[in-house]
DRENPA-3360 file (N, C-alpha, C; in nm, 2 decimals, always signed):
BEGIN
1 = XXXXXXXX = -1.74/+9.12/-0.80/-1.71/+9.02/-0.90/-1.84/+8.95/-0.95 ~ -1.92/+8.88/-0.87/-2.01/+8.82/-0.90/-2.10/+8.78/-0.77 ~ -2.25/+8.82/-0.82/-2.32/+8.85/-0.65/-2.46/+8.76/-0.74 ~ -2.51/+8.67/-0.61/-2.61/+8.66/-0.64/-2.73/+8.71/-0.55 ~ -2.83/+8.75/-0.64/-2.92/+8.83/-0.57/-3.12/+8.72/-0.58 ~ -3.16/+8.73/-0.41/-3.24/+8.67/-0.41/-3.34/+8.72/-0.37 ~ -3.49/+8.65/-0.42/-3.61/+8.72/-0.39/-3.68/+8.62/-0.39 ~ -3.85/+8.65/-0.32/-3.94/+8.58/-0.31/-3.95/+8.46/-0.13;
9 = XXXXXXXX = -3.85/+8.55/-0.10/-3.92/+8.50/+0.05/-4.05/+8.57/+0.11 ~ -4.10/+8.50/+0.22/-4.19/+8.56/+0.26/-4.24/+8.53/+0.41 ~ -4.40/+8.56/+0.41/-4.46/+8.48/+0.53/-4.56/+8.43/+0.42 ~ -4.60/+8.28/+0.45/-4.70/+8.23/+0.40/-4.74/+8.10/+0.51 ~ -4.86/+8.12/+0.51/-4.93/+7.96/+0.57/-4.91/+7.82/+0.58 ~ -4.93/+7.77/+0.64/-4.92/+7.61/+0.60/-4.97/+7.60/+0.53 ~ -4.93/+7.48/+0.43/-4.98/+7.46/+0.29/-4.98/+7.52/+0.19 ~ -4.91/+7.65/+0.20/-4.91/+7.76/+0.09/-4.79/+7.68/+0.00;
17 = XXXXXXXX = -4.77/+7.82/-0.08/-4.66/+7.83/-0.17/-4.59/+7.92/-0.21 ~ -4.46/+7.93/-0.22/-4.35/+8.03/-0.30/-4.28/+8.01/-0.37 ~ -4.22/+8.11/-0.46/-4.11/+8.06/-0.57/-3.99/+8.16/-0.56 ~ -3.93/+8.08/-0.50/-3.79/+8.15/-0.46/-3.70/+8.17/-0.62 ~ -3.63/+8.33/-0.61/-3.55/+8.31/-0.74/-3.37/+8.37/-0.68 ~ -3.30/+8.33/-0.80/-3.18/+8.41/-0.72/-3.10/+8.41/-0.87 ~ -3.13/+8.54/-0.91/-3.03/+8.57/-1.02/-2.85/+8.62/-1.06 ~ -2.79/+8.54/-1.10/-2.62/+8.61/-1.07/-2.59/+8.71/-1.18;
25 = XXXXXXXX = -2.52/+8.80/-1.14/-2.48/+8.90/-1.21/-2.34/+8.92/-1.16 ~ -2.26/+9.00/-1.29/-2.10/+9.01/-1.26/-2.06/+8.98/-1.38 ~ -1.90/+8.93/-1.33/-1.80/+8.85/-1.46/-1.83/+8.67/-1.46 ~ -1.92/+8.62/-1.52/-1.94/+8.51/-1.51/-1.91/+8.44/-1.67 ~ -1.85/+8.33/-1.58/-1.78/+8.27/-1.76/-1.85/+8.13/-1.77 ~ -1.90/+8.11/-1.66/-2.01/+7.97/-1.67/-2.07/+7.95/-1.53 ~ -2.17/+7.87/-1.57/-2.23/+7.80/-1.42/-2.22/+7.65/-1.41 ~ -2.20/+7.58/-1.36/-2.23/+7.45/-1.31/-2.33/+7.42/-1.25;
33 = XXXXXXXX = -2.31/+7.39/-1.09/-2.44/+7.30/-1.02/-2.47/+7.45/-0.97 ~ -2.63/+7.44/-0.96/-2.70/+7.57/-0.90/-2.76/+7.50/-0.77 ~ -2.77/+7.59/-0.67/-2.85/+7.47/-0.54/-2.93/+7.58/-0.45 ~ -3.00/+7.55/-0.37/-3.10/+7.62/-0.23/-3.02/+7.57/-0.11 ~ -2.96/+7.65/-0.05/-2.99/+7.59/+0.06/-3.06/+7.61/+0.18 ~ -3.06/+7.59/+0.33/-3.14/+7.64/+0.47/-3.07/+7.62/+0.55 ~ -3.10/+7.74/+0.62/-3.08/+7.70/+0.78/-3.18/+7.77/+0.86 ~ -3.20/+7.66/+1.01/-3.29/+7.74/+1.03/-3.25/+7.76/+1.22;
41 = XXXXXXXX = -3.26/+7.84/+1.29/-3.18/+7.87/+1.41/-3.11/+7.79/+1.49 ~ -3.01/+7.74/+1.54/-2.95/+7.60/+1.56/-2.97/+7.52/+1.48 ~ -2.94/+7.49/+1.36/-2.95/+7.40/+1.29/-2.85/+7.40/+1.21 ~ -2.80/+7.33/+1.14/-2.69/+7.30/+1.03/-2.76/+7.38/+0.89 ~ -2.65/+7.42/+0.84/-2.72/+7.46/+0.66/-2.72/+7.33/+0.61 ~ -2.81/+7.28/+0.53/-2.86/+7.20/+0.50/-2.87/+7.20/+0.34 ~ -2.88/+7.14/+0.26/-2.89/+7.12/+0.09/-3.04/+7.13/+0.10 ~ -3.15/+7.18/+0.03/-3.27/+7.15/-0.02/-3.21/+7.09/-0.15;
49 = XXXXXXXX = -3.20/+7.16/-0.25/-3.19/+7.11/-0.39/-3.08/+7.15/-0.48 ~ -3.03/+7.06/-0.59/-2.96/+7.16/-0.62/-2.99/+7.13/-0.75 ~ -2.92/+7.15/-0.88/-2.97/+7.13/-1.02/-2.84/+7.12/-1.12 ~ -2.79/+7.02/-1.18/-2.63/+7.01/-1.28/-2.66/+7.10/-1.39 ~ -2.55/+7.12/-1.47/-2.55/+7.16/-1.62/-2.64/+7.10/-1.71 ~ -2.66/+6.97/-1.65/-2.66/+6.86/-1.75/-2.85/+6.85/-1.71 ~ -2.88/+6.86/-1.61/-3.03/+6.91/-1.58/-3.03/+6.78/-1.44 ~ -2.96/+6.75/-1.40/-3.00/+6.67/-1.33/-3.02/+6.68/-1.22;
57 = XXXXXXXX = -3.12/+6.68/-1.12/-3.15/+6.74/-0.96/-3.17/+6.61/-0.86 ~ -3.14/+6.68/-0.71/-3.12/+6.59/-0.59/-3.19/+6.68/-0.51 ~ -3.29/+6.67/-0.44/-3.35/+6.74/-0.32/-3.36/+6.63/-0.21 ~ -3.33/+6.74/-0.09/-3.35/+6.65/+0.04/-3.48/+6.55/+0.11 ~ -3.46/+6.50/+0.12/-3.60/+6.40/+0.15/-3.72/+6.47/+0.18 ~ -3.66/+6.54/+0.28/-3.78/+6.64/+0.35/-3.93/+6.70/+0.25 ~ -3.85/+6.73/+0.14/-3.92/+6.85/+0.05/-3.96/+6.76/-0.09 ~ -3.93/+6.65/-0.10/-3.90/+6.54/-0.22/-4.11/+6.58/-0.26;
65 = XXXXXXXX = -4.14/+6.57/-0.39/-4.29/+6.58/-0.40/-4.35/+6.70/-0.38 ~ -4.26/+6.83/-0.29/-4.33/+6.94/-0.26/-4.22/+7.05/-0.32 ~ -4.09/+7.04/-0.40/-4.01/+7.17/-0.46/-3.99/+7.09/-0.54 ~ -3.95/+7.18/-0.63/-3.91/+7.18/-0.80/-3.80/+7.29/-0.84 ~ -3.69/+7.28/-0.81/-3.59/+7.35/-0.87/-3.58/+7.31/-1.06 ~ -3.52/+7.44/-1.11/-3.52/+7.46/-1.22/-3.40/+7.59/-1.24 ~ -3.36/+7.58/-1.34/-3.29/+7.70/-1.44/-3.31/+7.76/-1.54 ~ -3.25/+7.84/-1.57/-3.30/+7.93/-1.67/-3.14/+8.00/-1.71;
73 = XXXXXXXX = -3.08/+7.93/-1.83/-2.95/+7.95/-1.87/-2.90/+8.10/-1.93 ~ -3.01/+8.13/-1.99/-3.04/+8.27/-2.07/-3.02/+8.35/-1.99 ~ -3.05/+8.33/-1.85/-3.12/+8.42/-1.76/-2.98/+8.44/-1.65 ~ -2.89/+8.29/-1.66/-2.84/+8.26/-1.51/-2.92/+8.27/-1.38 ~ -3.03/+8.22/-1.44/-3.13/+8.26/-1.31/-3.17/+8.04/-1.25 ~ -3.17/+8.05/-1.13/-3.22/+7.93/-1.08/-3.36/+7.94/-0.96 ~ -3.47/+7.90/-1.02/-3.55/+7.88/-0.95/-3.60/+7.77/-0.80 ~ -3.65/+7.82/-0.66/-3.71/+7.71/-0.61/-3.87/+7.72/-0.62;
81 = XXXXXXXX = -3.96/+7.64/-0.65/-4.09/+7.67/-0.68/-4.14/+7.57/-0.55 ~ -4.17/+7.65/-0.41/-4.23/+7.55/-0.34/-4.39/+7.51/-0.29 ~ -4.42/+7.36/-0.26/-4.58/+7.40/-0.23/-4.55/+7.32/-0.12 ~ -4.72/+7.33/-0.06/-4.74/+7.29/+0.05/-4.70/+7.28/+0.19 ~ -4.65/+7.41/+0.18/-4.51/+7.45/+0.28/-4.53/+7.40/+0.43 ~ -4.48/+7.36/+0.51/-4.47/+7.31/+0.63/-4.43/+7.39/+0.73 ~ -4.46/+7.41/+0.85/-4.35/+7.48/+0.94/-4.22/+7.46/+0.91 ~ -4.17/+7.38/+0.91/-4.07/+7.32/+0.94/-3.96/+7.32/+0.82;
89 = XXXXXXXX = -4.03/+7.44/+0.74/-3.99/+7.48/+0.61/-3.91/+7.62/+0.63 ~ -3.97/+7.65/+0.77/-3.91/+7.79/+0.78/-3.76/+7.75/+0.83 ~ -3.70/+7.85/+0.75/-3.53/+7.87/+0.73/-3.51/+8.01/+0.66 ~ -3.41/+8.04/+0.65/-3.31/+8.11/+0.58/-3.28/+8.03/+0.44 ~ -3.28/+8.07/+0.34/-3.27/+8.01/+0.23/-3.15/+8.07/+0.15 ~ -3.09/+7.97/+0.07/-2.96/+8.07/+0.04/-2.94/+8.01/-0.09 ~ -2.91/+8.10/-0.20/-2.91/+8.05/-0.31/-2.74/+8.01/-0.36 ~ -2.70/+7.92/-0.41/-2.55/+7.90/-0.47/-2.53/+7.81/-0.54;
97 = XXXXXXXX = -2.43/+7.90/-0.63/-2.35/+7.83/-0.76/-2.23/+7.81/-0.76 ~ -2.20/+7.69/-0.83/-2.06/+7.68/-0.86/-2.03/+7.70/-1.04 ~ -1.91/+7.82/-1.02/-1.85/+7.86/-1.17/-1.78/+7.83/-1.23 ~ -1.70/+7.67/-1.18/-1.59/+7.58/-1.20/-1.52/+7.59/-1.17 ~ -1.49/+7.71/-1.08/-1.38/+7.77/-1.00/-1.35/+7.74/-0.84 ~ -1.51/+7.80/-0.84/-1.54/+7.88/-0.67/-1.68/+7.84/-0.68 ~ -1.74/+7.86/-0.52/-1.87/+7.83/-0.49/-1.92/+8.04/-0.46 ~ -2.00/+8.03/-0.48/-2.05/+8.18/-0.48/-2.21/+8.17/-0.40;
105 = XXXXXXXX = -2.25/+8.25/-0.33/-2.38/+8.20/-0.22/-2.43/+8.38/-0.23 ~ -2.57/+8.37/-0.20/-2.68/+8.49/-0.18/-2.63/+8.49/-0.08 ~ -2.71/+8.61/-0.08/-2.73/+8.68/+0.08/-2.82/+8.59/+0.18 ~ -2.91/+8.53/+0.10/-3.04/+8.46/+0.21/-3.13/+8.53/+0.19 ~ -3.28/+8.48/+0.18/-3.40/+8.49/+0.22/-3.46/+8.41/+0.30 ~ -3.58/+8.49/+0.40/-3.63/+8.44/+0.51/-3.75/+8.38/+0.46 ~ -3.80/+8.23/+0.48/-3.90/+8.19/+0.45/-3.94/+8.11/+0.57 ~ -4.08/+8.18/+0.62/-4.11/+8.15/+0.71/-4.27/+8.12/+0.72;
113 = XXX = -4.36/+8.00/+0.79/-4.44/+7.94/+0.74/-4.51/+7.92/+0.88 ~ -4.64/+7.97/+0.93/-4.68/+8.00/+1.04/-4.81/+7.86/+0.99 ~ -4.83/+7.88/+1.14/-4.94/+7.70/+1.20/-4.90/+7.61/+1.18;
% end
């Protein structure tokens, strides 16, 4: 039906940066809220960010000053652009939208942040 597909994890350093993307493809008749989420081993999935129709975003404290979510409507594509990455950044990252229906979630990417 509708899959979204993600890229741009990696390994990168403390302090680095990545730009997570997660494009949906399928039968899609609209998007709503686009979001990131994490988890990272024992831990809860967690919201990083998410982004409305209307453009409006909420990121978790943690990351507030260091990600930038964005969209790209043309595209159905939603970006996470992160800097300054932390350990404590490493998670599983999971991309998802809501299509006013249903919530629809990536596969996950592994972003993981060494020192």
């Amino acid at each position: 039906q509708v899959q979204l597909v993600e890229s741009g994890g990696g390994l990168v350093q403390a302090g680095g940066s990545l730009r997570l993307s997660c494009a949906a493809s399928g039968r899609i008749f609209s998007i709503n809220t686009m979001g990131w989420y994490r988890q990272a081993p024992g831990k809860q999935r967690e919201l990083v960010a998410c982004i409305t129709s209307g453009g409006s975003t909420n990121y978790v404290d943690s990351v507030k000053g260091r990600v930038t979510i964005s969209r790209d409507n043309t595209k159905n594509t939603v970006y996470l652009q992160m800097s300054d990455l932390k350990p404590e950044d490493t998670a599983v990252y999971y991309c998802n939208i809501n299509d006013g229906v249903q919530d629809i979630w990536g596969q996950g990417t592994q972003v993981t942040v060494s020192s």
